[in-house]
VOBA-671084 format. One record per atom (N, C-alpha, C, CB): x, y, z; residue in one letter. Coordinates in steps of 0.1 Angstrom, whole numbers, padded with zeros to 4 digits, always signed. Glycine has a CB too. Layout:
BEGIN
XYZA;...
***
This chain:
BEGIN
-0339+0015+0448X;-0346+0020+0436X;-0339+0032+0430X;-0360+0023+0440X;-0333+0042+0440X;-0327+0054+0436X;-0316+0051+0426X;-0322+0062+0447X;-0303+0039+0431X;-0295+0038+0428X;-0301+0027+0412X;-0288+0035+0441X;-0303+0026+0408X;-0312+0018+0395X;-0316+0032+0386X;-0328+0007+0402X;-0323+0040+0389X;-0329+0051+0381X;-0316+0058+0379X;-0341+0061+0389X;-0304+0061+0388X;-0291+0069+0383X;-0281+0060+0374X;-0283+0074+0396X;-0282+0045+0372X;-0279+0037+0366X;-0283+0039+0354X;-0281+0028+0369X;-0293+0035+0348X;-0304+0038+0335X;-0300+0051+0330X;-0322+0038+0341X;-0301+0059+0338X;-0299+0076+0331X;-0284+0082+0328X;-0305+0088+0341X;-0273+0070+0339X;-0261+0074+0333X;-0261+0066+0317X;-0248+0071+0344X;-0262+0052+0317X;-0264+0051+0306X;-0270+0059+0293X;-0269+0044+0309X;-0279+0065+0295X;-0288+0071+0286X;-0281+0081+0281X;-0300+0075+0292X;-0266+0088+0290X;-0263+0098+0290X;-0252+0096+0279X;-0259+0103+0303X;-0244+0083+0285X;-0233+0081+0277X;-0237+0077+0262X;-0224+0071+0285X;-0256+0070+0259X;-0254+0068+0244X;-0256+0083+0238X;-0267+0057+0237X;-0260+0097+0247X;-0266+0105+0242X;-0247+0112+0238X;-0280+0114+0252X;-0240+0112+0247X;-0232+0119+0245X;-0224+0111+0235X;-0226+0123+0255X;-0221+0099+0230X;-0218+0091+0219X;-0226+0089+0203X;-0218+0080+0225X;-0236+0097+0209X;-0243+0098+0196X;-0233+0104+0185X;-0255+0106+0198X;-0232+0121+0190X;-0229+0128+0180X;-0214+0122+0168X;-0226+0144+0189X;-0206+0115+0180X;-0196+0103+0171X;-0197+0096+0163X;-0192+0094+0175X;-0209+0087+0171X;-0215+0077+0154X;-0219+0083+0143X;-0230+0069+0156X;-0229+0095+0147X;-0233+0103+0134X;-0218+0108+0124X;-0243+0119+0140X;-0210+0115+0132X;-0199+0119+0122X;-0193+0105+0113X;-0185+0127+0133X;-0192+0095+0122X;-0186+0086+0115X;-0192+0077+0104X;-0182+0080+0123X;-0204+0075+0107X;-0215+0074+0092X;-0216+0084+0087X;-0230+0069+0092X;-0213+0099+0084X;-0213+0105+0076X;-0197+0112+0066X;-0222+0111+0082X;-0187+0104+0073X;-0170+0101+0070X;-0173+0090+0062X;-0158+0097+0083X;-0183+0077+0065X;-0181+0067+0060X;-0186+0068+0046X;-0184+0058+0067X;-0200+0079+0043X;-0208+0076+0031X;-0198+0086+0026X;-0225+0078+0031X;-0192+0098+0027X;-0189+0107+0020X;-0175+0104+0017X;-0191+0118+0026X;-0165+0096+0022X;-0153+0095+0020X;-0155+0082+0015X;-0145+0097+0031X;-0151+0072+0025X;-0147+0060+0023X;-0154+0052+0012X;-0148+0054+0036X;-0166+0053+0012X;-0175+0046+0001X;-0173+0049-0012X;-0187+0047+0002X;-0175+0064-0015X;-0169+0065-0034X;-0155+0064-0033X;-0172+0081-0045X;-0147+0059-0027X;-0130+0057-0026X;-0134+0038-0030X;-0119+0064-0005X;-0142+0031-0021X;-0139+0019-0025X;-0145+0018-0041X;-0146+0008-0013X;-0161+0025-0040X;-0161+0028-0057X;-0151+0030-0065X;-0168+0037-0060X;-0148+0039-0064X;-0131+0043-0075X;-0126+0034-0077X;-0118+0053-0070X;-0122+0026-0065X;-0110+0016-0065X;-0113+0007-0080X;-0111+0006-0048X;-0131-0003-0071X;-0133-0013-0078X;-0132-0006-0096X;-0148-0019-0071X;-0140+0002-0097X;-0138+0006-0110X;-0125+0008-0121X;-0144+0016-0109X;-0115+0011-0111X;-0101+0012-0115X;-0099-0001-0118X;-0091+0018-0106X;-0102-0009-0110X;-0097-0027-0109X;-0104-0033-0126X;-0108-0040-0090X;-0117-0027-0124X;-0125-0032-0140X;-0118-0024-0148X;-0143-0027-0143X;-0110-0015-0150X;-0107-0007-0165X;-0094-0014-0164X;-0107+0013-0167X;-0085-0020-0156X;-0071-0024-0160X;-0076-0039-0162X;-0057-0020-0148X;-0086-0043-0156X;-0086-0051-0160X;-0092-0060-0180X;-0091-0053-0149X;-0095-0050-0183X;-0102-0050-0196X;-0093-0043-0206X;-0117-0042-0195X;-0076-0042-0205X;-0070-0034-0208X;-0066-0043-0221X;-0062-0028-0198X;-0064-0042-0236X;-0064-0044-0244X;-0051-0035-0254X;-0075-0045-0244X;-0044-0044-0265X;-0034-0041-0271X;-0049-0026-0276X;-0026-0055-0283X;-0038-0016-0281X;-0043-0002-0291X;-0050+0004-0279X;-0056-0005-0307X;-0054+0004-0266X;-0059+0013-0261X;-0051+0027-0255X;-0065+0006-0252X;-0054+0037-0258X;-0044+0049-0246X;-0053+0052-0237X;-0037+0066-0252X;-0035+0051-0232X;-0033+0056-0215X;-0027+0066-0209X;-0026+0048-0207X;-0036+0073-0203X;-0027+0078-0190X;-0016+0074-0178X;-0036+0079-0182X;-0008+0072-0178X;+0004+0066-0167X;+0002+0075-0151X;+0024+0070-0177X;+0005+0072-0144X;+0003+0082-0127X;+0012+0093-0135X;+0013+0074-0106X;+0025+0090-0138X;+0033+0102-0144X;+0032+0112-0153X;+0041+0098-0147X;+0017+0109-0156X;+0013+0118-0168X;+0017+0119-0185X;+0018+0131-0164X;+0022+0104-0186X;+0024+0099-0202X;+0017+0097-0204X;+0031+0090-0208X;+0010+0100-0219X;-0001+0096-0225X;+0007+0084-0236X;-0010+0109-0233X;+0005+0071-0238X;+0011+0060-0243X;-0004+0052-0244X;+0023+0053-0233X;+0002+0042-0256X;-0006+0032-0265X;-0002+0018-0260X;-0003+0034-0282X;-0010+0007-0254X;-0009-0005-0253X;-0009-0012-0260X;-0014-0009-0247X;+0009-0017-0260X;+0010-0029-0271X;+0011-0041-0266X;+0023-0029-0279X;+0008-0044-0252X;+0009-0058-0247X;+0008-0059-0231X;+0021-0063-0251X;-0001-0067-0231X;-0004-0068-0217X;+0001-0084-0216X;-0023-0064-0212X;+0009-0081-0202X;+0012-0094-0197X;+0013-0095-0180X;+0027-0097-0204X;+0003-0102-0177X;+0004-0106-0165X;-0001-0091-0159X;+0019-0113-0160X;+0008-0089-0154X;+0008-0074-0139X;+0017-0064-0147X;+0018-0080-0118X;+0024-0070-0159X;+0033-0056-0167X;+0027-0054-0180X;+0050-0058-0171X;+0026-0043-0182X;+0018-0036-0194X;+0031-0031-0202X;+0006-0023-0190X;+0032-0034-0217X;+0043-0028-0224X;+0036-0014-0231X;+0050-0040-0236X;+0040-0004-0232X;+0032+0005-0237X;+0045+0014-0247X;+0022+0013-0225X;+0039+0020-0253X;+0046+0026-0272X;+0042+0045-0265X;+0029+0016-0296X;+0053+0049-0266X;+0054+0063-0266X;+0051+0075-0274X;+0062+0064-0265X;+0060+0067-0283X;+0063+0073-0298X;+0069+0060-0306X;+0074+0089-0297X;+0072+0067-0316X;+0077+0052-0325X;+0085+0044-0322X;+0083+0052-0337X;+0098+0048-0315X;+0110+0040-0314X;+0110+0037-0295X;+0127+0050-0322X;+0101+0040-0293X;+0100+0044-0273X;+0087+0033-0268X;+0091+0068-0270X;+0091+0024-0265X;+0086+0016-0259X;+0091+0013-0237X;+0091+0005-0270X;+0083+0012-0231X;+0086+0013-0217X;+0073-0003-0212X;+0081+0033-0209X;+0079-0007-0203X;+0072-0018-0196X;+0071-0009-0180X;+0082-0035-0196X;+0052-0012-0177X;+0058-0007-0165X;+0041-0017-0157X;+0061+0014-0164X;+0043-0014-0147X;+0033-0022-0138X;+0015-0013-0145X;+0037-0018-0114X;+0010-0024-0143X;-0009-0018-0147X;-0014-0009-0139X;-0022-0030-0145X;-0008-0010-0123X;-0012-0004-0111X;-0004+0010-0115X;-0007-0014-0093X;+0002+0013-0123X;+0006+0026-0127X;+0001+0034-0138X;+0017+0026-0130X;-0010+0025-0143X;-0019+0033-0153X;-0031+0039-0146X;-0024+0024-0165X;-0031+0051-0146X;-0043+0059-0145X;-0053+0060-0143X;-0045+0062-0150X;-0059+0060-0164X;-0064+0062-0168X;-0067+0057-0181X;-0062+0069-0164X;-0080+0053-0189X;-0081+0049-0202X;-0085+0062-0208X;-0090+0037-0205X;-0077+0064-0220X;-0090+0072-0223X;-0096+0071-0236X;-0087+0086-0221X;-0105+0075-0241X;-0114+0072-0249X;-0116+0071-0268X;-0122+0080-0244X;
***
C-alpha cells in the first residue's frame, strides 16, 4: 500500500513540475506562433488578389506598379523606361 501512495504522488509531482512548461508553451504558442500563421495566411490573400495598376512594396524596399501577373512572376514598372520581373513571394506589401 506504501509503495502505491509513493507511486501516485511521484506522478503527481512530475505533472506539477511539468506544468509550468506547458503553460509557457501555450503562451509562445498564442503570442508568437499564431499571429505569424495569421500574417502569413493574409499575405497569401493580398498576393493572391494582386492585379495589373496595383503598388507595391518589394522586401527591397521599391515602391513599383503591377503591370502583369503571371503565374509565381509579377512584372512590375519602376519608372517609365524600368521594368523588373521578380517572384510575388518578394512583394511585401500592397499599398493603398
Amino acid at each position: 500500500m506504501f509503495v502505491s501512495i509513493m507511486q501516485i504522488s511521484g506522478r503527481e509531482n512530475l505533472f506539477v513540475s511539468m506544468l509550468p512548461l506547458f503553460l509557457i508553451f501555450a503562451i509562445f504558442y498564442f503570442l508568437l506562433i499564431l499571429p505569424q500563421q495569421r500574417m502569413r495566411k493574409e499575405h497569401q490573400i493580398m498576393l493572391s488578389k494582386l492585379s495589373k495598376g496595383d503598388r507595391v512594396i518589394t522586401n527591397g524596399g521599391i515602391y513599383a506598379t503591377v503591370i502583369e501577373v503571371k503565374g509565381n512572376i509579377v512584372v512590375l514598372k519602376i519608372s517609365e523606361n524600368t521594368k523588373i520581373e521578380i517572384q510575388k513571394e518578394a512583394i511585401a506589401q500592397k499599398l493603398k
